[in-house]
C-alpha positions as CSV (number, residue, x, y, z in Angstrom):
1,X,16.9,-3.4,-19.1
2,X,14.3,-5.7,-19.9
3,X,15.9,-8.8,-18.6
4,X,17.1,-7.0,-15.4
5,X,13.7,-5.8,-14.2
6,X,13.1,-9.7,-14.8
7,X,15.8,-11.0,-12.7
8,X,15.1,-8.7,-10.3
9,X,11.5,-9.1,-9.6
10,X,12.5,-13.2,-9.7
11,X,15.2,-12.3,-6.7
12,X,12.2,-11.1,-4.7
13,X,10.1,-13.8,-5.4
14,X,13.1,-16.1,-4.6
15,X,13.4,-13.8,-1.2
16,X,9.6,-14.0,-0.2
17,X,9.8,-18.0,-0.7
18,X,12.4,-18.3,1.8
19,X,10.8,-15.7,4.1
20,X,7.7,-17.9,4.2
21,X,9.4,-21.2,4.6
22,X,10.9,-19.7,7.9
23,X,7.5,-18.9,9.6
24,X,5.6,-21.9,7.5
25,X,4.0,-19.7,5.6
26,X,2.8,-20.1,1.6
27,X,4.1,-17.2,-0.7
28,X,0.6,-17.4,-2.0
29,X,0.0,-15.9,1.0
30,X,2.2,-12.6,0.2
31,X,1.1,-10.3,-3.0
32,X,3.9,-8.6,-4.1
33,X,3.1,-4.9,-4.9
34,X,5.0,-3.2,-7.2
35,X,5.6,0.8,-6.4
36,X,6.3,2.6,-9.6
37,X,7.1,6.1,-8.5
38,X,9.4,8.2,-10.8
39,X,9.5,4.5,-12.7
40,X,8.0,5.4,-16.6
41,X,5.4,3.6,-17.8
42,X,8.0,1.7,-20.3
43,X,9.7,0.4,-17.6
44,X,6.7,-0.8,-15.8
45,X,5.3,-2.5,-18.6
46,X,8.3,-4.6,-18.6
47,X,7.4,-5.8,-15.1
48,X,4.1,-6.2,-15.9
49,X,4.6,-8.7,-18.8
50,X,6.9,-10.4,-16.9
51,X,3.9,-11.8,-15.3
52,X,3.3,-9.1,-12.2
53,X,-0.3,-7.6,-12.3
54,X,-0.3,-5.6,-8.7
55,X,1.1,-1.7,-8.8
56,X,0.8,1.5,-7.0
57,X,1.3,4.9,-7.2
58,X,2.0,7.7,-4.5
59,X,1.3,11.0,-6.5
60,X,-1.8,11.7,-8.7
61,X,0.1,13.1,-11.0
62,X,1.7,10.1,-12.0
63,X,-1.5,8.4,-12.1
64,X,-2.7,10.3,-14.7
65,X,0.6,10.9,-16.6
66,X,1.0,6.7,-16.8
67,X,-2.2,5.8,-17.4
68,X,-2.9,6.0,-21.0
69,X,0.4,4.1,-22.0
70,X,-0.3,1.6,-19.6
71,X,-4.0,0.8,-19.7
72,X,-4.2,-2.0,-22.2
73,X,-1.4,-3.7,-20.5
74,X,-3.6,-5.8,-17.9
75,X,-3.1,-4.7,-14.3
76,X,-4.7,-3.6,-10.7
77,X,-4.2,-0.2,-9.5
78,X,-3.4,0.7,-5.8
79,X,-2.5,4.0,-4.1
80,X,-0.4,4.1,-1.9
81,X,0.5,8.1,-1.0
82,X,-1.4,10.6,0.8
83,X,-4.7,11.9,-0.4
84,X,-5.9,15.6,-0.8
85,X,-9.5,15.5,-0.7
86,X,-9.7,17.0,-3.5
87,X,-8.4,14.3,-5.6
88,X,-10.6,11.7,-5.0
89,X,-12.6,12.1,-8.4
90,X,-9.1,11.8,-10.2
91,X,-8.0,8.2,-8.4
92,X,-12.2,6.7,-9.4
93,X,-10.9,8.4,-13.0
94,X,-8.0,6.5,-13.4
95,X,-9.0,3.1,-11.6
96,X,-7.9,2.9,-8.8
97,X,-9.2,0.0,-7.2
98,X,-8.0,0.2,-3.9
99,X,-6.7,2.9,-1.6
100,X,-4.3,2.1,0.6
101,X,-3.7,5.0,3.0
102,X,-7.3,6.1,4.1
103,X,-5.7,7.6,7.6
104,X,-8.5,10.3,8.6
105,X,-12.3,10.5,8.4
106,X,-13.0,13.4,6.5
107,X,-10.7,11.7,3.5
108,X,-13.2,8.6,4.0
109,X,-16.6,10.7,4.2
110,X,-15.7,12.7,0.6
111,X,-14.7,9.5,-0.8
112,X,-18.2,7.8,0.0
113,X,-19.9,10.5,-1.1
114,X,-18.2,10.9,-4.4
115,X,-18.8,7.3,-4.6
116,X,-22.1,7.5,-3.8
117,X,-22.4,10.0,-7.0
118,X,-21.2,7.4,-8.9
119,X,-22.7,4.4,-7.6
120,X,-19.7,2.3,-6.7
121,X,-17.8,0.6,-3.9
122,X,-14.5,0.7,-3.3
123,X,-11.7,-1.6,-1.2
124,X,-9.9,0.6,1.1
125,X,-7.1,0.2,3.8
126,X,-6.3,2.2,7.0
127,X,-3.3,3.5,7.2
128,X,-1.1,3.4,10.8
129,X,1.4,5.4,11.5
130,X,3.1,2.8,13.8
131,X,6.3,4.3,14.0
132,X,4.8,7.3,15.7
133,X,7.0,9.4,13.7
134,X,5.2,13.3,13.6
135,X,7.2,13.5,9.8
136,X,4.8,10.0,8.9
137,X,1.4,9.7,7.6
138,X,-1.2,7.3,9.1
139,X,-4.2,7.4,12.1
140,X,-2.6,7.3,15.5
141,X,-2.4,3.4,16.7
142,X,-4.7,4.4,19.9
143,X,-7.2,6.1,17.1
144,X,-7.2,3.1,14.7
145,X,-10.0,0.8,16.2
146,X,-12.6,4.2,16.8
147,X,-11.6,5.3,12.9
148,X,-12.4,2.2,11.5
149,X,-15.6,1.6,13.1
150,X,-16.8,5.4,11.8
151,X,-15.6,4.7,8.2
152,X,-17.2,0.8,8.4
153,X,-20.7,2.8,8.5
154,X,-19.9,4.3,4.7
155,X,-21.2,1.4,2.6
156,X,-19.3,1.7,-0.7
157,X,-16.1,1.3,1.3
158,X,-15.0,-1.9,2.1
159,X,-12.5,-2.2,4.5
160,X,-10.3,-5.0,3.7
161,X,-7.3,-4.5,6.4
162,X,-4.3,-2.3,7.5
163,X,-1.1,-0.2,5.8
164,X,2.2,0.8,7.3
165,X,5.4,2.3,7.0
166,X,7.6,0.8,9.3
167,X,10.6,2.9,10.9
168,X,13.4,3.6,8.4
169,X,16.2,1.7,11.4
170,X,19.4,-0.6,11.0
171,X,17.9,-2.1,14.2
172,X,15.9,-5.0,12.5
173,X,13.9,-5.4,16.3
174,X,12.6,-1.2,15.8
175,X,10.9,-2.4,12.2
176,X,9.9,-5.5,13.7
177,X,8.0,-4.0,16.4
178,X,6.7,-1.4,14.1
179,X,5.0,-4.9,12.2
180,X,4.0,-6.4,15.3
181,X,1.8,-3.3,16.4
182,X,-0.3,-3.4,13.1
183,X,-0.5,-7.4,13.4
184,X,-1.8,-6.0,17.1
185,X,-4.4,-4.1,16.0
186,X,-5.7,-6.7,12.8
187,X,-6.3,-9.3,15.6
188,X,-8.2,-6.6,17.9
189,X,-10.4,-5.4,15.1
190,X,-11.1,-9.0,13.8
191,X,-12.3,-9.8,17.3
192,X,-14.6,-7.2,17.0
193,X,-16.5,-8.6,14.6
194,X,-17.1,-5.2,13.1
195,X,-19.4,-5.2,10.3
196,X,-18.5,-4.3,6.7
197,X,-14.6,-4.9,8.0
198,X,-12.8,-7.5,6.8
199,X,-8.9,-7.4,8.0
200,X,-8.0,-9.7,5.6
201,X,-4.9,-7.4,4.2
202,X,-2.0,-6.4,6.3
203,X,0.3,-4.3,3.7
204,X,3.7,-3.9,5.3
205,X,7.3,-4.2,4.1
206,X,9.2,-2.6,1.6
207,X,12.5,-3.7,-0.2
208,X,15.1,-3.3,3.2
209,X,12.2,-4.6,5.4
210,X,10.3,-7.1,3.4
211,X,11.5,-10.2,5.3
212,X,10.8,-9.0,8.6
213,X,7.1,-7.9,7.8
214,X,7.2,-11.1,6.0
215,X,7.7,-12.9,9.1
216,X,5.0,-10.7,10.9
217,X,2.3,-11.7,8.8
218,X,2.4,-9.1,5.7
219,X,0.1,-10.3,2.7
220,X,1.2,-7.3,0.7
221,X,4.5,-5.9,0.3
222,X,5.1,-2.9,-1.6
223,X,9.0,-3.0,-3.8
224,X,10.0,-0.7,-6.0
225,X,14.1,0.2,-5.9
226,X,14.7,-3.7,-5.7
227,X,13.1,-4.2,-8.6
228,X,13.5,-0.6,-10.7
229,X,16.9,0.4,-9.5
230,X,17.4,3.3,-7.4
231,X,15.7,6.2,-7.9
232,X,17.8,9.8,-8.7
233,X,17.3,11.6,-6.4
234,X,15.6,10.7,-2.6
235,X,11.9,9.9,-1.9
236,X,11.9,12.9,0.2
237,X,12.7,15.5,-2.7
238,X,9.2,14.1,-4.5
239,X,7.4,13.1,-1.2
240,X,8.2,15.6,2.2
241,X,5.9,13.4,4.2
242,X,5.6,16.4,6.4
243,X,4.2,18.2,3.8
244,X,0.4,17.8,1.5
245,X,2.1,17.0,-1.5
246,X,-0.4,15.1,-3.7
């Protein structure tokens, strides 16, 4: 197992190395983000002393269940699933250091206030829901640019860029446009010039799609079957999107 998890995270390095060499990119431009749902924390520690240091959860609940066998191992926490509001105060418990799927303004006001409480900051990203699927998560695209602009005002969260889920299609040109609209949207805000924003972060791509947001100008890209296996049973029997699951 050990030596597969390995090999496998080495494919996908091999895989964003020859993504970037197509658009003249650096892979030190792309973090590769390593999404450890149903995956126990054994299996992850394998990954990260194989030298990865980036993970994410989408359920709280795994959070916490993870985080005592895994916190001497050195890593950074993302989330990456949706967000009751009331479990903000157990993401800041288990250190998370970024939040990648701040999609509404009521999530963002309750986090900067229980941030406030606490007297830290913390790096978020917007998610877009650029598929414009009703069953996905994320601000409306024609929202996006007002949302961020209210949540820039909260100063313990620093906006550092955009999340998506791109359209689960065989048609490679569906996911690419999918990556194009959020690439969109980074270049409007940035010409803004919108205080307390940076859109340095574009997290897009997963294992089927990571080439193509790769090409679009993805600097995080979230694997986890690639690199784990595949999981039992679906993502939908953990995570209805079209249901508050968290």
């Amino acid at each position: 197992m050990e030596n597969q998890i390995a090999e496998n995270i080495q494919q996908i390095l091999n895989r964003i190395a020859i993504a970037c060499r197509k658009v003249d990119r650096s892979p030190e431009e792309v973090k590769l983000l390593l999404a450890t749902k149903t995956v126990s924390a054994e299996r992850i520690k394998i990954a990260l002393e194989s030298g990865q240091t980036l993970i994410a959860e989408n359920k709280v609940q795994e959070l916490k269940e993870k985080y005592e066998d895994l916190k001497y191992t050195p890593h950074t926490n993302h989330f990456i699933g949706h967000l009751q509001t009331n479990k903000i105060k157990d993401i800041l418990k288990y250190d998370v250091s970024c939040l990648q799927s701040v999609d509404r303004l009521d999530l963002a006001q309750k986090l900067h206030q229980r941030l406030l409480a606490d007297n830290r900051t913390m790096d978020i990203l917007i998610q877009v829901n650029t598929s414009k699927e009703e069953s996905k998560f994320g601000a409306s695209p024609d929202t996006v640019i007002e949302l961020v602009e209210q949540v820039a005002r909260f100063e313990t969260l620093r906006v550092k860029g955009l999340m998506t889920i791109g359209i689960l299609s065989a048609e490679p040109e569906k996911v690419r446009k999918c990556f194009q609209l959020l690439r969109g949207i980074q270049q409007q805000i940035i010409s803004l010039a919108i205080p307390n924003v940076e859109m340095l972060e574009l997290s897009m791509g997963m294992s089927g799609d990571m080439e193509i947001a790769i090409e679009e100008g993805a600097t995080i890209i979230r694997v986890g079957t690639a690199i784990f296996g595949q999981r039992p049973t679906p993502d939908s029997f953990y995570w209805n999107e079209t249901m508050d699951v968290n």
